[in-house]
Short mmCIF file of the C-alpha atoms (twelve columns), coordinates in Angstrom:
data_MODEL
# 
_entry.id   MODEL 
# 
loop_
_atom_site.group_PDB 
_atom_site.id 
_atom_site.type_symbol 
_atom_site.label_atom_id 
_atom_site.label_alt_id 
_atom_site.label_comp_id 
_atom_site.label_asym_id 
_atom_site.label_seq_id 
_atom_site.Cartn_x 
_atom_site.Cartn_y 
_atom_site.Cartn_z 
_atom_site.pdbx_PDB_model_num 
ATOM 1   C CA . UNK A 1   -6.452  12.823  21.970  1 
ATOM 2   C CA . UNK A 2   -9.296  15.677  22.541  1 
ATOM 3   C CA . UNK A 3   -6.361  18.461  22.241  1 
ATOM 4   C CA . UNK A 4   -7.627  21.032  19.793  1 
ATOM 5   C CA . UNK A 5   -5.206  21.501  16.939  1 
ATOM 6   C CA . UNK A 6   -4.948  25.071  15.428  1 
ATOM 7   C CA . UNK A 7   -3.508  24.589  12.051  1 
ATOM 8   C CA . UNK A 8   -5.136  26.256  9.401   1 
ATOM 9   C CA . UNK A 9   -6.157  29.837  8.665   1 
ATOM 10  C CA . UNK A 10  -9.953  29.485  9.271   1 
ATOM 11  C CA . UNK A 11  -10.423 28.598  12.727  1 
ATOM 12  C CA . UNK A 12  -10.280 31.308  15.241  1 
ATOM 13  C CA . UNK A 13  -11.532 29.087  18.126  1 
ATOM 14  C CA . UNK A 14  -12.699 25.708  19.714  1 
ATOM 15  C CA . UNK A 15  -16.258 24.584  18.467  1 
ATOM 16  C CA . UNK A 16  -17.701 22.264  15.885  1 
ATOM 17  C CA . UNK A 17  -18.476 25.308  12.869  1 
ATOM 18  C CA . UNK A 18  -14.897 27.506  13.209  1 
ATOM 19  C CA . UNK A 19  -14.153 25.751  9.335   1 
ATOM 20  C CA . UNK A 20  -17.212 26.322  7.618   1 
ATOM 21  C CA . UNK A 21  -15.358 26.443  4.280   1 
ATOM 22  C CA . UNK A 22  -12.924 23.447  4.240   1 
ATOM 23  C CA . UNK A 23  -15.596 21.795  5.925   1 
ATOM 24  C CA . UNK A 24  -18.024 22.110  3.129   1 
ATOM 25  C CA . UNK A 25  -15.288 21.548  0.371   1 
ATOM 26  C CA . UNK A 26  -14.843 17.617  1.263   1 
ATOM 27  C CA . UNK A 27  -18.252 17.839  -0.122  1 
ATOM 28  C CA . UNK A 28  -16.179 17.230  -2.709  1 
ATOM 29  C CA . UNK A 29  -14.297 13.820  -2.335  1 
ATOM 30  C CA . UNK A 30  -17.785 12.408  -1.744  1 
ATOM 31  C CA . UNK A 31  -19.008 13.496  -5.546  1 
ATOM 32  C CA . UNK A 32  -15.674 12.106  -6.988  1 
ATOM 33  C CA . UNK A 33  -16.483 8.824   -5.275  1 
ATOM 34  C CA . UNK A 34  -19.788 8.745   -6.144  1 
ATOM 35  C CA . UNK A 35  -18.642 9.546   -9.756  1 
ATOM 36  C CA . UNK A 36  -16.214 7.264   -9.467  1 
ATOM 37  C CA . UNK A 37  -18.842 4.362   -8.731  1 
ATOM 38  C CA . UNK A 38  -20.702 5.256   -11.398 1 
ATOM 39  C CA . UNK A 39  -18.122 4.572   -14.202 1 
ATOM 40  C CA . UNK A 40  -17.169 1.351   -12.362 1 
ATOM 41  C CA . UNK A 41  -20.580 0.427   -12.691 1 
ATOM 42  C CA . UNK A 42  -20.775 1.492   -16.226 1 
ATOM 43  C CA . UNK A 43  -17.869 -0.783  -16.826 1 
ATOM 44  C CA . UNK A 44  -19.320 -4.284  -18.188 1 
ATOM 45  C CA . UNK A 45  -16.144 -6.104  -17.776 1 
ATOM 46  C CA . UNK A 46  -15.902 -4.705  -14.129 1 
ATOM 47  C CA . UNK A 47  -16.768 -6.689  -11.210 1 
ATOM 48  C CA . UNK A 48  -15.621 -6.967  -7.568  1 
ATOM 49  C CA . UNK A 49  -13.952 -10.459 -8.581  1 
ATOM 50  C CA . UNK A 50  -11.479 -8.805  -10.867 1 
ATOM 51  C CA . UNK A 51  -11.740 -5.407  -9.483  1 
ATOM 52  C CA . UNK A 52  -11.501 -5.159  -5.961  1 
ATOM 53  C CA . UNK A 53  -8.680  -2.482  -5.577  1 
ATOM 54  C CA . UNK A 54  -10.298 -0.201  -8.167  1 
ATOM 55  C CA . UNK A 55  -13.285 -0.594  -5.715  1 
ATOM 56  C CA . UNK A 56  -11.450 -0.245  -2.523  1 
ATOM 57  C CA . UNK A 57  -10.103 2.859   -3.958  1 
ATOM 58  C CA . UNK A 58  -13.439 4.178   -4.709  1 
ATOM 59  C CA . UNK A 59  -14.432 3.471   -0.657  1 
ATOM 60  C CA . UNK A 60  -10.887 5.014   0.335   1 
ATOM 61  C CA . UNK A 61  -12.363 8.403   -1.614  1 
ATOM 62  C CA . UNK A 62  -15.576 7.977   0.431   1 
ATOM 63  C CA . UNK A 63  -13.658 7.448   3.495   1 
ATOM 64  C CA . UNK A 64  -11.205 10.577  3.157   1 
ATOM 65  C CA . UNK A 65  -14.118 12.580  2.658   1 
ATOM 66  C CA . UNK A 66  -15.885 11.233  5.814   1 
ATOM 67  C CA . UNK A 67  -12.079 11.600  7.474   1 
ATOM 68  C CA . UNK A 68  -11.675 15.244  6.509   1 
ATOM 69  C CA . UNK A 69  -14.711 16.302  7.339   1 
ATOM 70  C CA . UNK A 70  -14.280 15.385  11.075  1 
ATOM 71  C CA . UNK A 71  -10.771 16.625  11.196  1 
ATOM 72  C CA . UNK A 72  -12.144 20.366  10.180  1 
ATOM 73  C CA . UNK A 73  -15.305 19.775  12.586  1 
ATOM 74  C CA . UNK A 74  -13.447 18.679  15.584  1 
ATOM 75  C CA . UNK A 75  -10.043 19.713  15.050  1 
ATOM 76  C CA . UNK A 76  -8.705  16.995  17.879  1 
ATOM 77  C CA . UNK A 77  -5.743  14.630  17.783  1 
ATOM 78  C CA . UNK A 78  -7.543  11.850  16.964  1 
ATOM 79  C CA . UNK A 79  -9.263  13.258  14.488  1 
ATOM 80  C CA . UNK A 80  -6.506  14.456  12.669  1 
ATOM 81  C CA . UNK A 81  -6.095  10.368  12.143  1 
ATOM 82  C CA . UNK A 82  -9.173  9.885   10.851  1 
ATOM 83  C CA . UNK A 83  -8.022  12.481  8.269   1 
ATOM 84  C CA . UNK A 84  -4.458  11.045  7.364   1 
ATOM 85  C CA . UNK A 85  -5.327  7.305   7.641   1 
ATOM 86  C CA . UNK A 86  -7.750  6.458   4.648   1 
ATOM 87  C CA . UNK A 87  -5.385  9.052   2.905   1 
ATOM 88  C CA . UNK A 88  -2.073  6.480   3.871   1 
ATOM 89  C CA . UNK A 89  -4.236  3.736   2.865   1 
ATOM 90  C CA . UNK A 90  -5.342  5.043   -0.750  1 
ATOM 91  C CA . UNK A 91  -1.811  6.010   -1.497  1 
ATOM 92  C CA . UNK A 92  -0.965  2.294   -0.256  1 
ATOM 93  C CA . UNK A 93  -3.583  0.702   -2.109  1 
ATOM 94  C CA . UNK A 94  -3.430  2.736   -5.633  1 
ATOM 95  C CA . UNK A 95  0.246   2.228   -6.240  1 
ATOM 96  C CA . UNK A 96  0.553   -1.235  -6.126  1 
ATOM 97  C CA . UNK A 97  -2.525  -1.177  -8.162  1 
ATOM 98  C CA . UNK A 98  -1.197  1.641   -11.019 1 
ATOM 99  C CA . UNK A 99  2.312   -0.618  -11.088 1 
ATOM 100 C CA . UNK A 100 -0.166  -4.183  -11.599 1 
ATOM 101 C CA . UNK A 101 -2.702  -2.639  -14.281 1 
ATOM 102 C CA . UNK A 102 -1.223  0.071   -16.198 1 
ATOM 103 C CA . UNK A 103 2.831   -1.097  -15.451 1 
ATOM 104 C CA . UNK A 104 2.102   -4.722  -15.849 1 
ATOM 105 C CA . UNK A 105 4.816   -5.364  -13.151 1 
ATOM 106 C CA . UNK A 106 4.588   -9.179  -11.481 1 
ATOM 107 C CA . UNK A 107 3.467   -9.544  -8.001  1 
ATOM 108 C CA . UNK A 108 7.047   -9.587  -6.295  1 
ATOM 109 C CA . UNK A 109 8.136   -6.233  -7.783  1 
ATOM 110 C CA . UNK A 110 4.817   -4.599  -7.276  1 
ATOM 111 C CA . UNK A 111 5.505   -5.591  -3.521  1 
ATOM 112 C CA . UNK A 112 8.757   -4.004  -3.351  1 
ATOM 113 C CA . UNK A 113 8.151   -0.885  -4.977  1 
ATOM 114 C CA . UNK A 114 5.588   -0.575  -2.538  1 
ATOM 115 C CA . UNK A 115 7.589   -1.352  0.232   1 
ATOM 116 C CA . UNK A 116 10.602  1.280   -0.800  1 
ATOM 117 C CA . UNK A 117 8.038   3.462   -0.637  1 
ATOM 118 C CA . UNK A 118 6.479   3.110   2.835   1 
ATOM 119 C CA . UNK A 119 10.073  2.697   3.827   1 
ATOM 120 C CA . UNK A 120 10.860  6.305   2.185   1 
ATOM 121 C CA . UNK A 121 7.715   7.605   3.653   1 
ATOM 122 C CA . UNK A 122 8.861   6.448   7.090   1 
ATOM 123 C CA . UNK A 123 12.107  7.764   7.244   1 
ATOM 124 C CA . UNK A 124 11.235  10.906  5.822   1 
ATOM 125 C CA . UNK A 125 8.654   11.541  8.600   1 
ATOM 126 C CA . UNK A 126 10.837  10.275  10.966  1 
ATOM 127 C CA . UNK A 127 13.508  12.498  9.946   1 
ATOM 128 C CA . UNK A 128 11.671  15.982  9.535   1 
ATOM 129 C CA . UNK A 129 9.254   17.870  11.555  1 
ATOM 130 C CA . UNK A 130 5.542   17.790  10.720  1 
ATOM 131 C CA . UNK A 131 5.284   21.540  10.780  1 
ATOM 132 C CA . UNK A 132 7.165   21.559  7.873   1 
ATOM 133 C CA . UNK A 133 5.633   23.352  4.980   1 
ATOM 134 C CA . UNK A 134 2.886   23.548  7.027   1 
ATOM 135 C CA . UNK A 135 2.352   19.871  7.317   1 
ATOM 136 C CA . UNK A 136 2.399   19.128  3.516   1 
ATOM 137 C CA . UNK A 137 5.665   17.255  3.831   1 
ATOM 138 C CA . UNK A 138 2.974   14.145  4.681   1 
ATOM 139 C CA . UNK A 139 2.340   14.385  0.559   1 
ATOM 140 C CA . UNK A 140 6.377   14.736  0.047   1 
ATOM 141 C CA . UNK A 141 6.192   10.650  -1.271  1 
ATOM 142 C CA . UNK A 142 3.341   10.605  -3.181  1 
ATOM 143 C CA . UNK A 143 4.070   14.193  -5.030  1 
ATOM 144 C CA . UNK A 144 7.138   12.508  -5.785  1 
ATOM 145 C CA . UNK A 145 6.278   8.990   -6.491  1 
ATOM 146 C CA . UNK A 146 3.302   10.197  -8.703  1 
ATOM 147 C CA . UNK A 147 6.088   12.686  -10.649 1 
ATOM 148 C CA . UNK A 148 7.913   9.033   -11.579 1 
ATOM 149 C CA . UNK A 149 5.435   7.390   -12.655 1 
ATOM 150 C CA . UNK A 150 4.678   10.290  -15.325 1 
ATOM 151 C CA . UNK A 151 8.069   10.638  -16.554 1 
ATOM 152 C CA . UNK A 152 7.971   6.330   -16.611 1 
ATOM 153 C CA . UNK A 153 4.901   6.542   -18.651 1 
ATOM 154 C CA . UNK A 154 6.587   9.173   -21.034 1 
ATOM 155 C CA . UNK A 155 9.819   7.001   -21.140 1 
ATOM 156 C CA . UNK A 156 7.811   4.432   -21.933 1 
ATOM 157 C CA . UNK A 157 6.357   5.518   -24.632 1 
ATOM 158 C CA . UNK A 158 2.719   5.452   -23.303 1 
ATOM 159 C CA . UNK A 159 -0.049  7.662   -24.028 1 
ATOM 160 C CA . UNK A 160 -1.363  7.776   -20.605 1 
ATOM 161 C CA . UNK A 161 1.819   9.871   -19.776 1 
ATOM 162 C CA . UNK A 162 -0.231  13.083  -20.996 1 
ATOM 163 C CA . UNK A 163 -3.140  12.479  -19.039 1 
ATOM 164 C CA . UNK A 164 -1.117  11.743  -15.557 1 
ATOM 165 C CA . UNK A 165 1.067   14.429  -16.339 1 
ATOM 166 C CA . UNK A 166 -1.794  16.729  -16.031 1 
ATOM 167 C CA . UNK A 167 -3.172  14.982  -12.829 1 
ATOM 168 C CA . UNK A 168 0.436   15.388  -11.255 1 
ATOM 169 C CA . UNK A 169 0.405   19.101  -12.496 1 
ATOM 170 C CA . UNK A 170 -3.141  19.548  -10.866 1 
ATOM 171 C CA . UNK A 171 -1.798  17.882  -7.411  1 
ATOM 172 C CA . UNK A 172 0.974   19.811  -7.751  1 
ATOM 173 C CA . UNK A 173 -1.112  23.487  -7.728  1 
ATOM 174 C CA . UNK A 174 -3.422  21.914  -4.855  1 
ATOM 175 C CA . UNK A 175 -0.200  21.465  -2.777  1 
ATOM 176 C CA . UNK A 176 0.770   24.360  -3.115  1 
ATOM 177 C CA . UNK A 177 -2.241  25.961  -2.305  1 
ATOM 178 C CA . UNK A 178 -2.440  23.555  0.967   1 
ATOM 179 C CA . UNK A 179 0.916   24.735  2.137   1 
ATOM 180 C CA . UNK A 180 0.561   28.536  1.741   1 
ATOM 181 C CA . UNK A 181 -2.813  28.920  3.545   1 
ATOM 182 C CA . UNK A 182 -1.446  30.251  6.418   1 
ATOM 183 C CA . UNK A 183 0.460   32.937  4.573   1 
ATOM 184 C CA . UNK A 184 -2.513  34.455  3.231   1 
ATOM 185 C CA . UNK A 185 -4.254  34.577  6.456   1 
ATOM 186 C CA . UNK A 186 -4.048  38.946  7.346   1 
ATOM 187 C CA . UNK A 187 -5.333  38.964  3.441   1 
ATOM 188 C CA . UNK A 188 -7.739  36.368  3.381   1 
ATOM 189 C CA . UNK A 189 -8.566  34.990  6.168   1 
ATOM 190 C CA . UNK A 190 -10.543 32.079  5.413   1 
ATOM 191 C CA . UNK A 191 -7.271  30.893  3.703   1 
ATOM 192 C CA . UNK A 192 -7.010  28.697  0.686   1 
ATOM 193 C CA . UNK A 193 -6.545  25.510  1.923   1 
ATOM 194 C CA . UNK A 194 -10.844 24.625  0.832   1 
ATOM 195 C CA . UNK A 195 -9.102  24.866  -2.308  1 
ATOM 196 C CA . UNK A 196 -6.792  21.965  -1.658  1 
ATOM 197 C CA . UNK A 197 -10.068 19.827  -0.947  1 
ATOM 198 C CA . UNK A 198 -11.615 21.121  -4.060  1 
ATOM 199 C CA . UNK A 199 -8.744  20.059  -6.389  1 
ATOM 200 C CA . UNK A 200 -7.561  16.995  -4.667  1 
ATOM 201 C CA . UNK A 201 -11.052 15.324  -4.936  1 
ATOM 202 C CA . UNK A 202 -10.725 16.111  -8.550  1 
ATOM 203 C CA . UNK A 203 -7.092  14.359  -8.630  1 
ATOM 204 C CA . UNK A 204 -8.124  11.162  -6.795  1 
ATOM 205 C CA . UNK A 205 -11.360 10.884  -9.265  1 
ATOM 206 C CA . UNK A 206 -8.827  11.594  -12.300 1 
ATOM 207 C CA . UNK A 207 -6.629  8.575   -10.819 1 
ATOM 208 C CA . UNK A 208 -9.389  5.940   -10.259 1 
ATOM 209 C CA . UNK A 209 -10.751 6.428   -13.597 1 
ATOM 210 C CA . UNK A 210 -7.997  6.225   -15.271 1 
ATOM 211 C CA . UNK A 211 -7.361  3.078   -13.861 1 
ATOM 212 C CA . UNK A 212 -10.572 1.896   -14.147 1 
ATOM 213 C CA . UNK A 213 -10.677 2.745   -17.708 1 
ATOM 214 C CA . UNK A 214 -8.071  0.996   -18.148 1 
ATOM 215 C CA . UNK A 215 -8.990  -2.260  -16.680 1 
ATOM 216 C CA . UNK A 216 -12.214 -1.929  -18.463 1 
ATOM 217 C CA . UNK A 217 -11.185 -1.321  -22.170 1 
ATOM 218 C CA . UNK A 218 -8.239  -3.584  -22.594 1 
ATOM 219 C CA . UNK A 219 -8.036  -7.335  -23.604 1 
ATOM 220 C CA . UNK A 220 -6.154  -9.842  -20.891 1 
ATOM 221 C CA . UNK A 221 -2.570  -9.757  -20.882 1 
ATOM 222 C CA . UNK A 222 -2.324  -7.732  -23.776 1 
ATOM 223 C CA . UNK A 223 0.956   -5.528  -24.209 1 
ATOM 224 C CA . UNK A 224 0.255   -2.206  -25.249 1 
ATOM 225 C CA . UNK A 225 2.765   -0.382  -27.137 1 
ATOM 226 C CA . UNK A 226 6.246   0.586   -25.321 1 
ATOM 227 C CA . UNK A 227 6.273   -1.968  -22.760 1 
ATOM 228 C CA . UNK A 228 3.216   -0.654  -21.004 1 
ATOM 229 C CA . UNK A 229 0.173   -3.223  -20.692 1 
ATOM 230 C CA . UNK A 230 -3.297  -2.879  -20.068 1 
ATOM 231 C CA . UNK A 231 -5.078  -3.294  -17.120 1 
ATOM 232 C CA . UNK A 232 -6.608  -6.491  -16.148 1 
ATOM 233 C CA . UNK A 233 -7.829  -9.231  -13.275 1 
ATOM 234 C CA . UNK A 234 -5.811  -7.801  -10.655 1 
ATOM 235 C CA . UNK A 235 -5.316  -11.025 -9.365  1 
ATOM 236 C CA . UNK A 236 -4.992  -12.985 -12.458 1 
ATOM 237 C CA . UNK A 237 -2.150  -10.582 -13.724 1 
ATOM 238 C CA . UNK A 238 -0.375  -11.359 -9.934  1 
ATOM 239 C CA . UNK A 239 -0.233  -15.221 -10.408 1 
ATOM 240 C CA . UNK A 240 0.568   -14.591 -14.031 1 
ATOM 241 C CA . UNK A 241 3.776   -12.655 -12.690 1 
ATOM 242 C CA . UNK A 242 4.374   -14.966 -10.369 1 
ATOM 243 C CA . UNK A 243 4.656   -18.027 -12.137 1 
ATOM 244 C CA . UNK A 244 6.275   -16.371 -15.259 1 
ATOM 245 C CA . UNK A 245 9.238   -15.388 -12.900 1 
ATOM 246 C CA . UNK A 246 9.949   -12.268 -14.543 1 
ATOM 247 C CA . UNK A 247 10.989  -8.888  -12.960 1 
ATOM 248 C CA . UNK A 248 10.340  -5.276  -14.152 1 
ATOM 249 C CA . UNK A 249 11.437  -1.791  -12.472 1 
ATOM 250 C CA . UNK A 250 8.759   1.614   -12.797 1 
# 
């Protein structure tokens, strides 16, 4: 578990400071969730009673940040978990959460959705080296799951298709500048993968806000125009769906 791991253009050696730049940059993920707390604060319909997830996600920010930052110190096996775990658990936590507020899906399809995709995610992994892409095939599900959604919302009808359009085109670019870092190593050798931090932070803030937004603006149970509802008591929406008995697909 103390086996150093090599993987990214920056470090040239053991020791705690060989990633002074992407370990700086999750600097980052700690100002989105602070910003993030802040408008959930600012939200006067918001509390922990009806919005739990949107607070959990706001911790899950706080606790990549904290995760990534001792990946890039240490560089060790098992702290290469405390990088991808809170990341596994805000993907886990934030769809089921996107398909309750903003999809208005009832518990039991939430659930599934969920499940196909931790099910997808499995098999993929399973299925394909990590070294792949240089280990950005880990963000192969959500890239794609978060590229659904969009073209759901746009189906739909909904104008929150624009803004997570531009938050999928944003995580797309930070992908892509994750998986090339160690091609630009000879010509820049602190690499470009500090830029992935940079831009991801932004993406996760752009997702929680949106969702918080969301749950804060619109009235209970209210449909909103192409299917699409407004966010609500995450819980109240779930026994709502349950005891209505009605299904829905994202």
């Amino acid at each position: 578990m103390n086996e150093l791991l090599d993987a990214y253009c920056e470090r040239t050696g053991p020791g705690w400071w060989q990633e002074p730049a992407n370990t700086l940059s999750n600097v980052a993920f700690f100002l989105a969730a602070v910003a993030a707390a802040r408008r959930f604060r600012e939200s006067p319909d918001l509390r922990l009673s009806n919005g739990w997830d949107l607070a959990l996600l706001i911790v899950l920010i706080f606790a990549i940040g904290i995760g990534s930052t001792l990946w890039h110190l240490l560089a060790t096996r098992w702290a290469a978990l405390a990088d991808e775990i809170p990341i596994l658990l805000f993907i886990s936590v934030f769809l089921p959460s996107f398909l309750h507020r903003i999809g208005a899906l009832p518990l039991s399809w939430t659930l599934f959705w969920l499940a196909l995709f931790q099910v997808s995610n499995f098999v993929l992994r399973s299925l394909i080296p990590p070294d792949v892409l240089n280990g950005s095939l880990f963000y192969g599900p959500a890239w794609v799951t978060l590229g659904l959604l969009v073209a759901w919302l746009g189906l739909r009808g909904s104008p929150l298709w624009r803004e997570f359009a531009w938050i999928w085109a944003l995580f797309t670019l930070s992908l892509a500048l994750r998986t090339g870092d160690v091609s630009v190593c000879e010509a820049w050798p602190v690499g470009t993968h500090f830029l992935w931090h940079l831009l991801n932070a932004v993406v996760l803030y752009r997702l929680v806000t949106a969702l918080v937004r969301e749950a804060a603006c619109a009235p209970a149970a209210q449909p909103r125009q192409g299917g699409v509802h407004h966010g609500t008591d995450f819980g109240a929406r779930a026994g709502h769906g349950r005891n209505a008995g009605t299904g829905g697909g994202a």
